[in-house]
Phi, psi and omega in degrees: 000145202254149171297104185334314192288329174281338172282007193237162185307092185230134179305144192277159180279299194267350192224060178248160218214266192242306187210029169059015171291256185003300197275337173285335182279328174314274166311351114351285195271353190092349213251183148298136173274021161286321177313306170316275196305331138350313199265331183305292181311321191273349174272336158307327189313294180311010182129358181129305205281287230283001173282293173305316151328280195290340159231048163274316146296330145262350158309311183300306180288342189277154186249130178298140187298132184292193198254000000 
């Protein structure tokens, strides 16, 4: 059974950029957080906003990871 505590959504400390969303989602999920940002950017191309929105919205929501 996987430890929960490692499993839960959180802005990463160490795999950060601009606020560690990306990277929090990446430890989440297993993959490289080149995939995230692969997707951010790519939702950035049509102008922008729904790139900037969704991870704005998750900036908010996600809670930083502890020490």
């Amino acid at each position: 059974m996987a430890n929960t505590a490692s499993r839960a959504l959180r802005r990463s400390r160490h795999n950060r950029i601009l606020a560690g969303v990306c990277g929090g989602l990446a430890e989440f999920f297993g993959i490289s957080a080149f995939w995230f940002r692969l997707a951010l950017i790519i939702a950035l191309l049509p102008g922008g906003v729904p790139g900037i929105v969704i991870y704005t919205i998750l900036w908010i929501i996600m809670p930083p990871a502890g020490r």
